[in-house]
Each structure stands twice: as C-alpha cells, then as structure tokens.
BADREN-54652 format. One record per residue: residue in three letters; x, y, z of N, C-alpha, C in turn. Coordinates in pm, 1 decimal, m for minus. Layout:
! BADREN-54652
ATOM residuo     n.xx     n.yy     n.zz    ca.xx    ca.yy    ca.zz     c.xx     c.yy     c.zz
ATOM     ALA        X        Y        Z        X        Y        Z        X        Y        Z
...
***
This chain:
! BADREN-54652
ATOM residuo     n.xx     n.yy     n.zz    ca.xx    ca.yy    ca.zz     c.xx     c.yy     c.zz
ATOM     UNK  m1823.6   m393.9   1245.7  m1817.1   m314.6   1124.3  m1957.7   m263.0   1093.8
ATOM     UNK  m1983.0   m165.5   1066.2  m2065.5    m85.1   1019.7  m2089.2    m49.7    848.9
ATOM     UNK  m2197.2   m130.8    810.3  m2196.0   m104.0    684.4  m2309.2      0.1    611.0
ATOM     UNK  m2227.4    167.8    549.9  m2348.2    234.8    521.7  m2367.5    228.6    388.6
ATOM     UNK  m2370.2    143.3    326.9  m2395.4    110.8    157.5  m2321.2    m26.6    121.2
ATOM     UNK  m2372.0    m56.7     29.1  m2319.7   m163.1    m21.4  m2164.4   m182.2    m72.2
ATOM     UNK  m2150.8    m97.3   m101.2  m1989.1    m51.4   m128.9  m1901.8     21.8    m78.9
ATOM     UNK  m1921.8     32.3     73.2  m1869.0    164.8    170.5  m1851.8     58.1    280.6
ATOM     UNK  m1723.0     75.3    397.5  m1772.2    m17.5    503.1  m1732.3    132.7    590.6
ATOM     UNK  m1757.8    105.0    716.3  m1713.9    168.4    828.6  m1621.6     81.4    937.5
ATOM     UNK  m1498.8     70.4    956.9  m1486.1      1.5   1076.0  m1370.4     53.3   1117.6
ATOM     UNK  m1386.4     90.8   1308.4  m1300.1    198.6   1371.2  m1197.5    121.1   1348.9
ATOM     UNK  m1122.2      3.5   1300.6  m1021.3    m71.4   1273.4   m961.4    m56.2   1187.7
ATOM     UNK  m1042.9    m16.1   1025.9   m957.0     m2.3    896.2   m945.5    197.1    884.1
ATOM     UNK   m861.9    242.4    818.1   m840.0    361.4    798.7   m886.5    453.9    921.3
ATOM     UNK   m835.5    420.4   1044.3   m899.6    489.0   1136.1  m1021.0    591.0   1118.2
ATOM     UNK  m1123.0    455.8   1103.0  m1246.2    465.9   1098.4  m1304.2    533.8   1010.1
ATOM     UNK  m1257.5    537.2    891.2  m1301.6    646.9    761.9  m1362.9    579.3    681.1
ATOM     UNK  m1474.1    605.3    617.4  m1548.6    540.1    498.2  m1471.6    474.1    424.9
ATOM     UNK  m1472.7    336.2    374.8  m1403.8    301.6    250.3  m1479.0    184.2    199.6
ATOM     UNK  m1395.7    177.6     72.8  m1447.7     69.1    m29.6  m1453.6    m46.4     m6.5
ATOM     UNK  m1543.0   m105.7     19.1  m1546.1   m260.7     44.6  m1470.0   m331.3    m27.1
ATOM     UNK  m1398.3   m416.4     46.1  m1274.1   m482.3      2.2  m1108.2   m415.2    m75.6
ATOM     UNK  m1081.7   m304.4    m95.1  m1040.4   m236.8   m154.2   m929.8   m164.1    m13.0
ATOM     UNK   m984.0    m96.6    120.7   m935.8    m36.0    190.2   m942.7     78.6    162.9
ATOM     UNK   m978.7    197.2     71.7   m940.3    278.4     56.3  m1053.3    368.7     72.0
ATOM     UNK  m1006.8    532.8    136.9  m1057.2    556.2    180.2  m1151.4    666.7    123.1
ATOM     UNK  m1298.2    679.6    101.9  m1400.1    735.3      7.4  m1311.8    860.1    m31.9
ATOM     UNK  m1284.9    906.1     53.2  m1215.2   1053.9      8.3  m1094.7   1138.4    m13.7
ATOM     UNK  m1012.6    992.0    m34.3   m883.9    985.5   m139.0   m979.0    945.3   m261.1
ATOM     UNK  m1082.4    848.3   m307.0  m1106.5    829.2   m428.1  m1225.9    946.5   m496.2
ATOM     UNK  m1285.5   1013.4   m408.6  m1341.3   1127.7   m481.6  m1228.8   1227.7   m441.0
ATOM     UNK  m1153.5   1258.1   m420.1   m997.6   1346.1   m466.5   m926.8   1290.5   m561.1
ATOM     UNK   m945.9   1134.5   m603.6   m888.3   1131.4   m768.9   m931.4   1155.1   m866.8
ATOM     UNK  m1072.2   1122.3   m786.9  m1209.2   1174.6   m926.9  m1190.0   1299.0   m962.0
ATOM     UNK  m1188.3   1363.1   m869.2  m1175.7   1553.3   m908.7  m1048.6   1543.6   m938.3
ATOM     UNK   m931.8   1519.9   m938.3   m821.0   1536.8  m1029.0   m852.7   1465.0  m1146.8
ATOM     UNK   m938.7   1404.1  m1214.8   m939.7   1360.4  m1331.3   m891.8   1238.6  m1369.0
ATOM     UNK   m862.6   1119.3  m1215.6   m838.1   1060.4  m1256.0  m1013.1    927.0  m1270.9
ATOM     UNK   m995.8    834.8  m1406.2  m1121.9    782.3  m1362.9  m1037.8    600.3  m1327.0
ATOM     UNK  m1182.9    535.0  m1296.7  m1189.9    436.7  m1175.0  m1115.4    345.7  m1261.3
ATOM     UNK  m1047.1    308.1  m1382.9   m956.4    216.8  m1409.1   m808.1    257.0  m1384.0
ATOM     UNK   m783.4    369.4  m1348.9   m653.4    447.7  m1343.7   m651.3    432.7  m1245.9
ATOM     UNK   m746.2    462.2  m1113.9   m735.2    437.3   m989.3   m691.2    274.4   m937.6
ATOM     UNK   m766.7    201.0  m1040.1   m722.3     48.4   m966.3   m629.2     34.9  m1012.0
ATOM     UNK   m575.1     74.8  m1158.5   m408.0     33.8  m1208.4   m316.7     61.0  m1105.6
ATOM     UNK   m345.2    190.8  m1025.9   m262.9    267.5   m953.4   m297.9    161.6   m801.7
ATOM     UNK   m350.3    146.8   m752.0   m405.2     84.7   m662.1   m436.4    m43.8   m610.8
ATOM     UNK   m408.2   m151.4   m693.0   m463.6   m269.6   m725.9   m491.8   m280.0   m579.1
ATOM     UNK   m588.5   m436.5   m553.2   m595.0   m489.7   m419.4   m473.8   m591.1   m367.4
ATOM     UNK   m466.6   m647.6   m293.3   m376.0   m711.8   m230.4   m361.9   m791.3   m318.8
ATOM     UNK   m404.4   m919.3   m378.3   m352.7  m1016.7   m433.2   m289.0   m932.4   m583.8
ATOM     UNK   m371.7   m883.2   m654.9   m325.1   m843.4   m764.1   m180.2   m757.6   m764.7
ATOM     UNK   m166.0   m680.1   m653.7    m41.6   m618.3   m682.4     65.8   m742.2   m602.9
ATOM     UNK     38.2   m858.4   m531.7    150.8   m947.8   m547.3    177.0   m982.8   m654.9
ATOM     UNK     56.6  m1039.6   m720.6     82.6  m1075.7   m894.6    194.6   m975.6   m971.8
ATOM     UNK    125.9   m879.3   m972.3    224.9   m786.5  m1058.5    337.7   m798.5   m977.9
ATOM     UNK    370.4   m793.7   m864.1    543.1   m827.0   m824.9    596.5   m935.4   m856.6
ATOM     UNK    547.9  m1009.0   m849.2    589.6  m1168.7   m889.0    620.1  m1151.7  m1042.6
ATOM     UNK    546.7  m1070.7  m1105.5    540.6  m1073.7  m1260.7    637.5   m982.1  m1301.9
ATOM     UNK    674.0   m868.7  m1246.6    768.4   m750.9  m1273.5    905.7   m771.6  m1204.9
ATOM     UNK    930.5   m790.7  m1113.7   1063.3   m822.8  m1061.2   1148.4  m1001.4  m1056.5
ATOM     UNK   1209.3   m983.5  m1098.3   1272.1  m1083.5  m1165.9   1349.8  m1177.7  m1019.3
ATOM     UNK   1291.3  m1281.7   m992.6   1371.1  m1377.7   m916.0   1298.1  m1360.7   m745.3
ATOM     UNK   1197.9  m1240.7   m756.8   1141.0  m1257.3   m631.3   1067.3  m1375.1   m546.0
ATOM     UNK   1104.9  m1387.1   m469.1    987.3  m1493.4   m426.0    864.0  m1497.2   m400.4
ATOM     UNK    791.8  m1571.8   m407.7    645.2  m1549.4   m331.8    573.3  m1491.9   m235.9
ATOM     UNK    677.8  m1547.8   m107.2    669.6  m1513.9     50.3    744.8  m1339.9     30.3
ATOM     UNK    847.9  m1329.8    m25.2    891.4  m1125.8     m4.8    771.8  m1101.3    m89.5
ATOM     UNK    708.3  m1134.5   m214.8    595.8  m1061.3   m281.8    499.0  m1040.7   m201.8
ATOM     UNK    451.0  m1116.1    m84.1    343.0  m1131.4    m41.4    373.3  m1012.4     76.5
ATOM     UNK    477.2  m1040.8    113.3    561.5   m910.2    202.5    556.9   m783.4    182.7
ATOM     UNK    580.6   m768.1     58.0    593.1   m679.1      7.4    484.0   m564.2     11.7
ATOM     UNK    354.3   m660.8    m87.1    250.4   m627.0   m131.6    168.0   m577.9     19.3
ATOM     UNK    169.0   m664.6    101.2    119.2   m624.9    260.3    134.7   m533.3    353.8
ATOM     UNK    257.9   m474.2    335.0    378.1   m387.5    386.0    264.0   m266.7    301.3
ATOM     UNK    296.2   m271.9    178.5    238.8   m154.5     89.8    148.8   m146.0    110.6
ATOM     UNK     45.7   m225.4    173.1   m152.3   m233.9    181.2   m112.5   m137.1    322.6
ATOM     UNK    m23.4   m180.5    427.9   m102.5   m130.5    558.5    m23.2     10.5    512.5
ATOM     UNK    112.3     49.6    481.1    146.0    183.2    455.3     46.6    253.1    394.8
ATOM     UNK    m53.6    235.5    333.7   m180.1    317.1    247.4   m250.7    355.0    365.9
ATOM     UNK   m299.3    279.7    423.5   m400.5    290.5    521.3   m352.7    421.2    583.8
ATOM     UNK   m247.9    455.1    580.3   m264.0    576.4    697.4   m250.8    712.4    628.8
ATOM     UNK   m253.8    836.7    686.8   m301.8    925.2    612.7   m214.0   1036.2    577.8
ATOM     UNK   m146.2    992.9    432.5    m23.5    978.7    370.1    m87.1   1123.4    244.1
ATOM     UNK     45.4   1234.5    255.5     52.6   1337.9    150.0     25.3   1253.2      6.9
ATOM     UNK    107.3   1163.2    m28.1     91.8   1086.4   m141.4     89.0    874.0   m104.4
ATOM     UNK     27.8    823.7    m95.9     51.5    733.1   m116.6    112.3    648.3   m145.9
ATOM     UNK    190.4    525.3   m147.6    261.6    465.1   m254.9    156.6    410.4   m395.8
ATOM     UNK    256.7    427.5   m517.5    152.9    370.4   m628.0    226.8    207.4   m659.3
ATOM     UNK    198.4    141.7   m755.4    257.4     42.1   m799.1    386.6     49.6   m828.0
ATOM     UNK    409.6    208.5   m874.4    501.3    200.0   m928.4    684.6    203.5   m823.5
ATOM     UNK    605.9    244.6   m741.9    676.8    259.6   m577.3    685.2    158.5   m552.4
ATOM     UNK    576.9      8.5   m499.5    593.2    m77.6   m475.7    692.7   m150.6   m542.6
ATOM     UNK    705.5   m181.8   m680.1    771.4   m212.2   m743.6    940.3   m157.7   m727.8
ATOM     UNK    989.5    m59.8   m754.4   1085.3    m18.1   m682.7   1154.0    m53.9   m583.8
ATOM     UNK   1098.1    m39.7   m479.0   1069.3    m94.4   m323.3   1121.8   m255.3   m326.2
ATOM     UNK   1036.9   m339.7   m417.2   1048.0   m487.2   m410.9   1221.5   m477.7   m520.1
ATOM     UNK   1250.7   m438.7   m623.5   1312.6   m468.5   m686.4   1502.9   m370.6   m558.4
ATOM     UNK   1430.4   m295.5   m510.6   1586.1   m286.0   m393.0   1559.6   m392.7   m305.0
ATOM     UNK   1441.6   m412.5   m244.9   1504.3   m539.1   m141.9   1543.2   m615.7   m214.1
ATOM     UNK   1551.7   m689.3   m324.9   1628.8   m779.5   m352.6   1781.5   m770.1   m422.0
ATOM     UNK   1801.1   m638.1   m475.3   1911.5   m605.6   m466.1   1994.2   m593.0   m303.3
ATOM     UNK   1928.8   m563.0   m238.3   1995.3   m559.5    m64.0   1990.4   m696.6    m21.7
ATOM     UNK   1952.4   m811.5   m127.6   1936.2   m968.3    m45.2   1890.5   m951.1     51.0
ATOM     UNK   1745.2   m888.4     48.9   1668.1   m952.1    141.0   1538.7  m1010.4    113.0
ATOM     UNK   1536.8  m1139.7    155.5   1427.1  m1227.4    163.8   1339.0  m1243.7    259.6
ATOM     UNK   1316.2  m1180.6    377.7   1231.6  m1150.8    447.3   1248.1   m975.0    513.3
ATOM     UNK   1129.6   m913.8    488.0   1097.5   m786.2    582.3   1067.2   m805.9    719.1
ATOM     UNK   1178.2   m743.0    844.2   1153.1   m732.8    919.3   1103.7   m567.2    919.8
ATOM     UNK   1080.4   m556.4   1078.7   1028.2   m387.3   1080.0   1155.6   m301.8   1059.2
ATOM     UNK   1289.2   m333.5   1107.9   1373.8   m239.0   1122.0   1407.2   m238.6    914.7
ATOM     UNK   1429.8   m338.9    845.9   1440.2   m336.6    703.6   1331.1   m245.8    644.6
ATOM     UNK   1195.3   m262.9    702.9   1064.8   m188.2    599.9   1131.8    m49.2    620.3
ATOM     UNK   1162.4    m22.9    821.6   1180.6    117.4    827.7   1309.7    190.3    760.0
ATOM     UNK   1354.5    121.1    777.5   1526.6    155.6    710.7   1516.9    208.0    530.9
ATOM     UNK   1402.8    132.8    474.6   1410.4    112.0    291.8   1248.4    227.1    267.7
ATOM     UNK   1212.2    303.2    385.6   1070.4    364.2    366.8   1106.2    476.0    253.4
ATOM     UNK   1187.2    505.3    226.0   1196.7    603.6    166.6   1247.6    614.7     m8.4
ATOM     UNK   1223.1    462.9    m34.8   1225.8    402.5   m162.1   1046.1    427.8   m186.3
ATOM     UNK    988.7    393.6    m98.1    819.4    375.3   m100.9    751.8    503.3   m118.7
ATOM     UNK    749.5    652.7    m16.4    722.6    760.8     27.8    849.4    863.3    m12.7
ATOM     UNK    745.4    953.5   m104.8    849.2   1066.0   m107.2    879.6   1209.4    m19.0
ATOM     UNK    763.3   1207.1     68.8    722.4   1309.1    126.6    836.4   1272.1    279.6
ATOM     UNK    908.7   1336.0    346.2    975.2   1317.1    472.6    884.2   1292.7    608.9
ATOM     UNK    774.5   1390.9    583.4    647.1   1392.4    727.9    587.7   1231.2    649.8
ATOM     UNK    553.3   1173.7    515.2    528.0   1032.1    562.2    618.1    935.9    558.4
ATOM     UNK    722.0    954.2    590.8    841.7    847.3    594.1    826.9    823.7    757.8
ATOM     UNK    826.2    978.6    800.8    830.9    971.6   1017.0    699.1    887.7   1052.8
ATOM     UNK    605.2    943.0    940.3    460.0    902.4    998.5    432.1    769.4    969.8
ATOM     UNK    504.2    677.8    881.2    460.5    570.5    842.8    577.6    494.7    953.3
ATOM     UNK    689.8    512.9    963.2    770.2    451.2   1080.4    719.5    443.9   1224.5
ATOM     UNK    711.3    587.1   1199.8    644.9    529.3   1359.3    509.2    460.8   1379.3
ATOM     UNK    433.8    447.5   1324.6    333.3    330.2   1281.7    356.6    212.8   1250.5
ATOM     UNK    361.2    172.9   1145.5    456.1     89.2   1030.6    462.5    m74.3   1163.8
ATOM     UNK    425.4   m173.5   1124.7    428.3   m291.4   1170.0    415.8   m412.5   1075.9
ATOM     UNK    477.0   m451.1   1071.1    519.6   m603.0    979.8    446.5   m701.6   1041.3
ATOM     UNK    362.8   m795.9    941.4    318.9   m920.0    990.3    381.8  m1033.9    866.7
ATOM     UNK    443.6  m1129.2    940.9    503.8  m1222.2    903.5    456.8  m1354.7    892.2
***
C-alpha cells in the first residue's frame, strides 16, 4: 500500500487502485463529487457509514435480523461500493436489501442469493450486470 497523505491510501487492491480514504474505502473522487453537489462530510458518512456502523444500524433497523446476515449484509454492501457504480448503494438501500432477505427467509447470503436480490440494492441495470459479474461473497 502506498500512502500519499495521511488520509488518502493507494492500494492496487482497494478500488482498483484509486485514491481513497483511509479506512473508509471510498474513493477521493466520489467524495469531492459529493462535495460539489453540496453534499457536506456528515451527510456523506450518514449516507456511507463504515463497516461496523452500518451493521449496527441493521441490527438496529430491521427487526429480528441476525448478527451473522447483518454482518453479511453490511459486507456484501462494502465490496458492491468499491466498484465503479452510476449510483452507489446508500443506507437506505442497504436497509431494504436486509429487510427482503429476511422476508425471503434467508439467513445466509450465498453469491447466487446476493446476485438474484441485486436489484433491491442498485437502481441503475449497467450496475446490477456490473456488480454480478464481479460481486463475490465472503462467508
């Protein structure tokens, strides 16, 4: 990893190799494209949280989830960001997302379930193809 600031990492591993926020994943220039839309840096993390925090909020918002699908969930949604998506998912997607898998009784995400339910997450069709055919589950 390549670090060019204290708050920037480089590594050809995360966001195929694009500047981003240390610890965060995200990539410098989705967050100065929210800046210039007006959005500022507490709107961005509401929208964005990091990994643990948006399990929290699943655990906290959907009623009867478990731990292990929250953690699923929330992970699923971290690596779908990473790639280079018309819109992103926000919380509010995630949430969604978590509250049908458990209407579909499911308690664990495999890949064919993430790919099958992508379109609860992504509204755009080019990132539903683009995140499937990517798209890998760690369990």
């Amino acid at each position: 990893m390549i670090t060019s600031a204290p708050r920037i990492t480089i590594d050809p591993l995360v966001c195929h190799g694009k500047p981003c926020i240390r610890g965060l994943r995200y990539p410098v220039e989705n967050v100065l494209e929210w800046l210039a839309a007006g959005m500022d840096i507490a709107e961005i993390l509401a929208d964005y949280p990091d990994l643990e925090r948006e399990k929290q909020i699943v655990l906290a918002k959907v009623p009867d989830i478990t731990e292990h699908l929250a953690d699923q969930v929330a992970r699923v949604v971290r690596s779908i960001r990473q790639l280079d998506l018309k819109k992103a998912p926000s919380v509010s997607e995630t949430l969604d997302w978590a509250r049908t898998l458990m209407l579909l009784n499911i308690d664990t995400i495999d890949e064919q379930t993430a790919k099958d339910t992508l379109n609860v997450l992504l509204k755009y069709q080019s990132d539903i193809t683009k995140a499937a055919k990517e798209l890998s589950v760690d369990e």
